[in-house]
N, C-alpha and C positions, 0 to 999 in steps of 0.2 A: 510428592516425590515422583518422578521420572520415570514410568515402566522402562524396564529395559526393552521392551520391541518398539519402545514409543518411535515414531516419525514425524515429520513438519505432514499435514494436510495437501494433499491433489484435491483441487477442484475444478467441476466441470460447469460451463456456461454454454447457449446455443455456438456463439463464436470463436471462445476462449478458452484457455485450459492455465491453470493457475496455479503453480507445480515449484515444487522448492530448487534455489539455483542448483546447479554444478559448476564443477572448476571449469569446465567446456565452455560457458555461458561467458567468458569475460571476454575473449575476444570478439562476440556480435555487440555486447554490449556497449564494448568501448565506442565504437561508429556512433551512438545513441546521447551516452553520456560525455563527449566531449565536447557537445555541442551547447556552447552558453544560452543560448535562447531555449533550455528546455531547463535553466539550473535560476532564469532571473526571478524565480520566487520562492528558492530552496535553499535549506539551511546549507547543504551541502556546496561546495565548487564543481564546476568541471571538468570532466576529468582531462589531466595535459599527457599522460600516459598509458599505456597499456598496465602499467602495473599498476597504476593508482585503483584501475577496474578489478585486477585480480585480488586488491589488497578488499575492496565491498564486495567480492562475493567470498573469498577464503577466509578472510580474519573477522569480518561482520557478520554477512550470512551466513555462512556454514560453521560458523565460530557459535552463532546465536542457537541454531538448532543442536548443538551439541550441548548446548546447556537446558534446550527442552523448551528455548522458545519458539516460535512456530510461523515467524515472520523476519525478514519481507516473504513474499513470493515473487518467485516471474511470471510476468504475463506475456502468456503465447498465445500465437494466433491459433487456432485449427488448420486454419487455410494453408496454413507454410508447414508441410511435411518434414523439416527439419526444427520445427517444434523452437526458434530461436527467441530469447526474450525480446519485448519489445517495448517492456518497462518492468514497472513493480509495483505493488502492495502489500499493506501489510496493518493490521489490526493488534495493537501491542497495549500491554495496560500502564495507565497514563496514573491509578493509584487504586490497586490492587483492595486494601480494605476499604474503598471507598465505591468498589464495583464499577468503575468507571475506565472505561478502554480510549483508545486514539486511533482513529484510521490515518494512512498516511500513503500517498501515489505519485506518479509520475511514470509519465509515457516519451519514447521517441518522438522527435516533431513529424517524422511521416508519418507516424500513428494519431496525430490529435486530429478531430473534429468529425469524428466517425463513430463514437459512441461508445467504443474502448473503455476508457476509462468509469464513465458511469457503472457499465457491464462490469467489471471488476471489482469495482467498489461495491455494489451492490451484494453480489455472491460472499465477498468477503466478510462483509459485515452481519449478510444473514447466517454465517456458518458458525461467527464468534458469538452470537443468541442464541444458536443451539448447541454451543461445543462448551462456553465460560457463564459462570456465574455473574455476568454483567448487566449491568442494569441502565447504563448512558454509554456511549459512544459518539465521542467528539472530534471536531477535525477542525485544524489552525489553518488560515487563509491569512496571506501579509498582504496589506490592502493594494490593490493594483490588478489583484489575480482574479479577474472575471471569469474567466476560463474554469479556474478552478472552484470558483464561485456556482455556476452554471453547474457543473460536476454534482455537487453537493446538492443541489434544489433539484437536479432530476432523481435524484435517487431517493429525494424525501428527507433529507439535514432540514432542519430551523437553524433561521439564524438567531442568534441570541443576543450579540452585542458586538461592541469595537473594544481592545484595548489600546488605547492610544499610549504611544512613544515607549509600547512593553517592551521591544527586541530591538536589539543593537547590531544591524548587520550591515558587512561591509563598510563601515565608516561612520554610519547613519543608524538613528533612530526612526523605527518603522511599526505603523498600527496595526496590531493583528485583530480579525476576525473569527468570532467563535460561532461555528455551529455546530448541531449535537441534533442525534435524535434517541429516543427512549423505547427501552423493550416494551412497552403498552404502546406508543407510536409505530410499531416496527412493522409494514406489511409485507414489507421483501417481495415486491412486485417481480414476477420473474424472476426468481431465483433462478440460481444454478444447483448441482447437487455438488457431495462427496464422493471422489469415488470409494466403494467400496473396502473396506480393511484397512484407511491410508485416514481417515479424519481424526486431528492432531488434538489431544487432551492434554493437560496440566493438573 
């Protein structure tokens, strides 16, 4: 059950700050997410509107933490004093009696190749080891996504396998890639912390 003071988690990283949306967040966002070369390996489309941004942060995100779940988050930089997103993560359980959770990301394309996304994935993942009764935490890669591939190996993911021709997207059948890593695996190299008072339980 849902404390009533419950909150979605701040978290803090050397570069980032990883902080749950607001309705504010949809218009920097949109710049981000309407651009298709950050959506060609995402379940999601791009966004063609400003409202399509405000419907994933009001009726997804803020919709989701009103139910006590605790993801996505935004990822901010430090360095930008108006604190604006500049993607997302987010650590959600993929089967609950089975202990087993799903990281999930995506960044701006002026944010990629800078380390961003590891950084956040990292702090993420360490937080749902000390916050959930989880025991695997896995991430789907559709094959093509080196990038996001590379993500996942800097932070310490295995890969485990292909599913070939599992997902049906855009017209087409497409191989997903699993990897996963395990709370006995987990060394959380440079973590980030919580801040204080604000780290999200269920």
């Amino acid at each position: 059950m849902m404390r009533p003071d419950w909150r979605p988690p701040t978290l803090d990283t050397p570069r980032l700050v990883l902080r749950p949306f607001e309705e504010a967040d949809a218009e920097p966002l949109f710049s981000l997410a309407a651009n298709p070369a950050v959506t060609r390996f995402t379940l999601w489309d791009h966004h063609q509107t400003l409202a399509d941004t405000r419907v994933f942060v009001r009726d997804y995100a803020r919709s989701r933490y009103a139910e006590g779940v605790p993801e996505p988050l935004a990822v901010c930089l430090k360095a930008d004093p108006r604190r604006w997103p500049v993607g997302a993560v987010g650590v959600f359980w993929a089967s609950q009696s089975n202990r087993v959770m799903e990281l999930g990301y995506w960044l701006g394309e002026p944010f990629w190749g800078a380390g961003y996304a590891a950084e956040a994935c990292r702090v993420a993942v360490t937080h749902a080891f000390a916050a959930y009764a989880v025991e695997r935490i896995q991430a789907r890669v559709i094959a093509g996504n080196d990038a996001s591939v590379r993500v996942l190996e800097k932070v310490g993911f295995r890969a485990e396998g292909t599913l070939r021709g599992s997902l049906y997207r855009r017209g087409r059948q497409e191989d997903v890639r699993f990897y996963a890593t395990l709370r006995g695996d987990w060394t959380g190299e440079r973590p980030g912390t919580a801040v204080p008072g604000r780290r999200g339980t269920t």
